[in-house]
N, C-alpha and C positions, 0 to 999 in steps of 0.2 A: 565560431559558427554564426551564418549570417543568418539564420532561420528567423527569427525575433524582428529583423527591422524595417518587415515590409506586413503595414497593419498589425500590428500586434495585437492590439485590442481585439479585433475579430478573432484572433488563433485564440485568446484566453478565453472570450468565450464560448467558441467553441468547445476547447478542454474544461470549461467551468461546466458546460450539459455532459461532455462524460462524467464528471463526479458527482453530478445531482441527480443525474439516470441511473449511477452506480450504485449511491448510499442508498435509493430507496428502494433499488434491488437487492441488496445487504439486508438492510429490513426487513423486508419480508422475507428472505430467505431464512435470517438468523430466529425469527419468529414462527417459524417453522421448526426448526430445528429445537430450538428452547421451548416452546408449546407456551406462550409469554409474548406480547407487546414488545417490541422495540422498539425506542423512537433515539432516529440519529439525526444531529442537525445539521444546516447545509453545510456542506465542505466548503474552505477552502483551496483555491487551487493555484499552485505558483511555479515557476520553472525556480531551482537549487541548481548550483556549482555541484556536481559530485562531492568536490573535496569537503562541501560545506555540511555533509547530510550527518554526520554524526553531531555537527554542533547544534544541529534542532532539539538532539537528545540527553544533551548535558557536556555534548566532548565527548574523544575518540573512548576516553577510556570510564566511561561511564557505562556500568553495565543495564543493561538492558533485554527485555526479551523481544526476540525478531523470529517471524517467519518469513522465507525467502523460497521463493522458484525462479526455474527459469522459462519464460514465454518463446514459443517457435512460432513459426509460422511466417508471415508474410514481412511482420515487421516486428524479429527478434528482439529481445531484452530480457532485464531482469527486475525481479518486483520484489521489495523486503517491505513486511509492515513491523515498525520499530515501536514498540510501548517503554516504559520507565517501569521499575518491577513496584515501585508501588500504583502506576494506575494497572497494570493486569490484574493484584490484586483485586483491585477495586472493579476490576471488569466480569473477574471470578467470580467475586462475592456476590454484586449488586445486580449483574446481567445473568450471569448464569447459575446461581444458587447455591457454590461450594462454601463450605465449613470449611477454612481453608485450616492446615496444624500446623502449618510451620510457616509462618511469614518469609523465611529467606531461601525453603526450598520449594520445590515442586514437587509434587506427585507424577507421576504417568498421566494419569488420569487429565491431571491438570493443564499438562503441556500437552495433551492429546485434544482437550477443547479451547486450547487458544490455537494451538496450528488449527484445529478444524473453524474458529472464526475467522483467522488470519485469511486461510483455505478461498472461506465464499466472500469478503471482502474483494478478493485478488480476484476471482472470479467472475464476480460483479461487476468490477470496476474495467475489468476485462472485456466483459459481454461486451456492454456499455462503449468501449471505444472501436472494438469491432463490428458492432454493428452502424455507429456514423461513418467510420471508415469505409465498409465493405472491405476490408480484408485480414483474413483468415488470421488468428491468434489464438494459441490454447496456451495452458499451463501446463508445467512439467509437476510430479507429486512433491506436495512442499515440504520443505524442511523445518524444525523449529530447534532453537537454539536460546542458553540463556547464558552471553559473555559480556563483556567490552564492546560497546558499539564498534570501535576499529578494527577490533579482531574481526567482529562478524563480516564484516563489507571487505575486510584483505580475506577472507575464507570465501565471501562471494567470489572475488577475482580470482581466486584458484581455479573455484569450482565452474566456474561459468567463463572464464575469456575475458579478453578485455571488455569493458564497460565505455558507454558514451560519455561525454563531459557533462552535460546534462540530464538533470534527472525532472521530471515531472513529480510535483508533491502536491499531495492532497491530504489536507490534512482534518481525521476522522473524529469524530466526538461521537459518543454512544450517552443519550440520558433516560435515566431514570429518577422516577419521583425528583429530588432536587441534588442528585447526583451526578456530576458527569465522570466520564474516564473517556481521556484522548490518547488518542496513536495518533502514527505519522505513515502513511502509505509511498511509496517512492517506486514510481519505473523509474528507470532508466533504457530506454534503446539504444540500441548498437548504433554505431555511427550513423550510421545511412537510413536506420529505420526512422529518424524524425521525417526527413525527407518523404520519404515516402508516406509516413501516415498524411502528411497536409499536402500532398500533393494529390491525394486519393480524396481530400476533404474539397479541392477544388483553390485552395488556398494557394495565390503564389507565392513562390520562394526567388529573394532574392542569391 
């Protein structure tokens, strides 16, 4: 894909003000939702190989917990935010106030307020590129899952169609007091949709 070799720098900045309009709309959202302060620091933001995105997370077969959707709209994709099951703890405990009982399993409960953080992250970061864009993208109701990063991403491929080779990563840090817990956020657009979003940004493609 030739997307990348004509000004790069300007497209990563660009994608650098989606993820810094998106985490502060995370923010506040999730500060809403928690009735609590959250402070998340800047993202970074990098274009991944596909094949590469479970090696952010320890390798394919490191489990992990992931929420994933899939984005319609003008410039389809798909969106999985990937954590390590000890930072979600640490996301439980320290961001959202659980007692957790069992270090190695979940609750409902549990996995119902990381899909719902996952949720406005994706949302966020969603807004956020739709509105530099101008064009139309929504979320599908997300899913949360707690396997094998490769399982999770060949379940994506089921569920959602082939994938593009490139994934856009932004990568999320949540702190509190002198604690942090990081995830890993990842579109991926369908083939054509890189195209389109920088072509809507004004950006030429070679």
């Amino acid at each position: 894909m030739e997307l990348f070799n004509h000004n790069p720098d300007f497209k990563m900045d660009v994608l650098r003000e989606v993820g810094n309009i998106g985490a502060g709309n995370a923010a506040t959202a999730l500060s809403r939702m928690l009735d609590k302060p959250v402070d998340m620091s800047v993202p970074t933001v990098s274009f991944v190989p596909f094949e590469s995105i479970a090696d952010r997370v320890g390798g394919s077969e490191e489990v992990v917990v992931a929420v994933f959707l899939r984005v319609d709209g003008d410039a389809p994709g798909n969106m999985f935010f990937l954590m390590s099951r000890e930072q979600a703890r640490l996301l439980l405990r320290e961001l959202a106030g659980f007692e957790l009982e069992d270090e190695n399993e979940y609750s409902e409960l549990e996995l119902s307020a990381l899909c719902e953080i996952g949720n406005i992250l994706a949302g966020s970061y969603l807004s956020s590129l739709a509105d530099l864009t101008g064009l139309a993208m929504s979320p599908t109701v997300p899913q949360v899952a707690v396997d094998m990063a490769g399982a999770i991403l060949s379940y994506g491929l089921l569920q959602f169609g082939t994938m593009g080779d490139d994934a856009l990563l932004i990568s999320t840090t949540f702190l509190k007091d002198e604690r942090e817990a990081e995830g890993y956020f990842f579109f991926i657009p369908d083939p054509e949709s890189f195209a389109r979003m920088f072509v809507s940004l004004g950006v030429p493609l070679e």
